[in-house]
PLY file of the C-alpha trace (Angstrom):
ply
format ascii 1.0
element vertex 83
property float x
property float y
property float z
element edge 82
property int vertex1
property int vertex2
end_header
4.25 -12.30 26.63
5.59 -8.84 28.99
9.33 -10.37 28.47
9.43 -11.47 25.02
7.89 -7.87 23.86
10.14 -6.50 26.39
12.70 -8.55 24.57
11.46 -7.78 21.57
11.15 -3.50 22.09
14.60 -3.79 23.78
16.22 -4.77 20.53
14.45 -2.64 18.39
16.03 0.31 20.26
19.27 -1.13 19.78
19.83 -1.68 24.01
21.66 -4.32 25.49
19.85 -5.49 28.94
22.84 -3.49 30.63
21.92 -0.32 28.67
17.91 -0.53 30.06
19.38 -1.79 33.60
20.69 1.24 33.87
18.29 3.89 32.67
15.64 2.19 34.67
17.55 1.84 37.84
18.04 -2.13 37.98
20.41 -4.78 37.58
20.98 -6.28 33.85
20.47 -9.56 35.58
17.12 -8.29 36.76
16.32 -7.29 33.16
17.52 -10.54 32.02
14.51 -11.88 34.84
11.93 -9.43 33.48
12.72 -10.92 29.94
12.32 -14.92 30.99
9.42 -14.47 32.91
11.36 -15.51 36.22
9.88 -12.36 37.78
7.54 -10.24 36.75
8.28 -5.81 37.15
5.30 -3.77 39.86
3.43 -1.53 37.50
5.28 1.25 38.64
8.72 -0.32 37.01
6.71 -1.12 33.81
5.60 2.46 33.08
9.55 3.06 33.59
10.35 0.82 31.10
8.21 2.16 28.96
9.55 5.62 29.40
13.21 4.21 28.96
12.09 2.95 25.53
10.09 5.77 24.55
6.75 3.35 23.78
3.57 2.97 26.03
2.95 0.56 28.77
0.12 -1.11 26.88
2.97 -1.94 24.04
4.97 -3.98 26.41
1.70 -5.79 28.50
-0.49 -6.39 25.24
-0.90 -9.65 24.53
-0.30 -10.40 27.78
-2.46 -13.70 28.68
-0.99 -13.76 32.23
-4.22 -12.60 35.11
-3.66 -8.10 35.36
-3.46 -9.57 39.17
0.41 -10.83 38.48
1.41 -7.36 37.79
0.89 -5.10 40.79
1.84 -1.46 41.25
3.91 -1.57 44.32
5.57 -5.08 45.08
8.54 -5.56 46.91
11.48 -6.65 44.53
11.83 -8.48 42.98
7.86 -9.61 42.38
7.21 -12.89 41.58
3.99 -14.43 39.74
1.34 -15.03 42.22
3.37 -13.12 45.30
0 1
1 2
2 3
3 4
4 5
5 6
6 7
7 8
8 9
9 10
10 11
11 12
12 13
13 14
14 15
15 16
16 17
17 18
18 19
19 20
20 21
21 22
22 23
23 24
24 25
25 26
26 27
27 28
28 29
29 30
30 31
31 32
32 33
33 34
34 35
35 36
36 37
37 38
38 39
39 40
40 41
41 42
42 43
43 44
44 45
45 46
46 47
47 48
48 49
49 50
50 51
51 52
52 53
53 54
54 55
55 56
56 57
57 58
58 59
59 60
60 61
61 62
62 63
63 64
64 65
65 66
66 67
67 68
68 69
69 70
70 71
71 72
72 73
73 74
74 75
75 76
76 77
77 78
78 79
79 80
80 81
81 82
């Protein structure tokens, strides 16, 4: 649910993955990741996100089925589910 709002917000703001790559200090391919589900952002990256598209951090997690555990605040990159 975190990548398809991600997905979702990212549009909405008119951003290509490229566009947020950059104001959040990542690759687009890592965006691309984020978006898929392939790997999941620490918490830290989320609330930068959120900044970068001017909405809160509970906007992009809510609805979020996945255990709070998968997201944690300092991971190494990029964090996998269950790492």
């Amino acid at each position: 649910m975190f990548g398809s709002n991600l997905r979702r917000i990212r549009k909405q703001k008119m951003l290509s993955q490229a566009d947020l790559a950059e104001k959040i200090g990542k690759t687009p391919q890592t965006v691309s990741w984020y978006e898929s589900g392939r790997v999941y952002p620490s918490l830290k990256v989320i609330e930068n996100i959120a900044q970068a598209l001017d909405v809160s951090a509970a906007q992009l997690i809510e609805g979020n089925n996945m255990d709070i555990n998968g997201f944690r605040y300092d991971c190494a990159y990029p964090c996998t589910p269950g790492k």
